[in-house]
N, C-alpha and C positions, 0 to 999 in steps of 0.2 A: 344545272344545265340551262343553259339559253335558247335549248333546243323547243319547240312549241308543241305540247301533247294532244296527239290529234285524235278524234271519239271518227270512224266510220260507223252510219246507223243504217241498218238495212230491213226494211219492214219486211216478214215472208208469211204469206199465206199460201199453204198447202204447198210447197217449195222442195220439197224431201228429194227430187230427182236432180235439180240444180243448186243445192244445199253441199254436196262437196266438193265439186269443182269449187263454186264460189268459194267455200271455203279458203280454200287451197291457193285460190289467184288471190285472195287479198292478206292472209298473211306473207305472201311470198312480194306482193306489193309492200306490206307496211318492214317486211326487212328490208328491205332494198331502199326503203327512204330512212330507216334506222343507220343501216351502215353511211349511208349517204350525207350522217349526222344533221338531215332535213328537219326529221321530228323526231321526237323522246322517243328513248325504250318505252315508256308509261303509256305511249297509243296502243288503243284497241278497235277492234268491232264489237260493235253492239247489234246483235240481232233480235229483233222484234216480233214475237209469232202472234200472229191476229187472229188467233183463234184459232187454227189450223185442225183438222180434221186427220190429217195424214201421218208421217210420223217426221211431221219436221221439227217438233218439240224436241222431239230423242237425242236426233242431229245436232241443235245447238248444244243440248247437254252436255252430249259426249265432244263437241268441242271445247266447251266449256272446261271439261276435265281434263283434256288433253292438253289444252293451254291457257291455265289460267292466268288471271291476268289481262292475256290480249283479246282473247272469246267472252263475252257475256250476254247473256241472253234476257230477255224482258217478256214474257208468257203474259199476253193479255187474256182475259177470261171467258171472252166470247169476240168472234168476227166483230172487229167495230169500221172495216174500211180503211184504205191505204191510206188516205189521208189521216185519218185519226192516229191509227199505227207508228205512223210517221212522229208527227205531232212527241204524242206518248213520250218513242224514241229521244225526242230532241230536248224537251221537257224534263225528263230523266236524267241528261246530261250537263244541266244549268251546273256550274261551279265545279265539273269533274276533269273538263279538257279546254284546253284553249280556244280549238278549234274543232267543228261537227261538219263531215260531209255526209250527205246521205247519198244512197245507191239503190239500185232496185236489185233484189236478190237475182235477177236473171243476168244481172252485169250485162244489158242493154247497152248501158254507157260504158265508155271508153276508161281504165281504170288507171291509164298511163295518164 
């Protein structure tokens, strides 16, 4: 496919209340540029938990299982800061997708 696999990386610290919405609006995002034949079936999200205290580890998990493939999670081991978290994220992704957007787990930004 000439289509380009696109990685979304979203760092979440303590996120558990906006953890399924978000979910929800960006795989419903990354089909709609799938049908749109924009990017590969192969994109996913990457969520990044920075150490989280709450239960947003669980969250990504059970997206993870729900859909795998498009959901993957990266458990860092202790709070190390958004920027770091980020970072991790992006770092993680070297050679997996074409292209990496990040977002903030609160979908602050516009995801159109």
């Amino acid at each position: 496919s000439d289509t380009p696999t696109l990685a979304f990386v979203v760092p979440c610290f303590n996120e558990e209340a906006a953890l399924p919405q978000t979910l929800r609006e960006l795989l419903a995002r990354v089909e709609t540029l799938v049908a749109a034949q924009e990017i590969s079936r192969k994109s996913y999200i990457l969520f990044v938990d920075d150490g989280s205290i709450d239960r947003t580890w669980d969250l990504i998990a059970q997206g993870c299982a729900a859909h795998p493939g498009q959901v993957r999670g990266l458990k860092l081991a202790h709070n190390a800061g958004h920027q770091n978290a980020l970072l991790a994220g992006l770092l993680s992704q070297i050679g997996k997708a074409d292209a990496t957007i990040s977002l903030d787990a609160d979908l602050q930004d516009d995801i159109r």
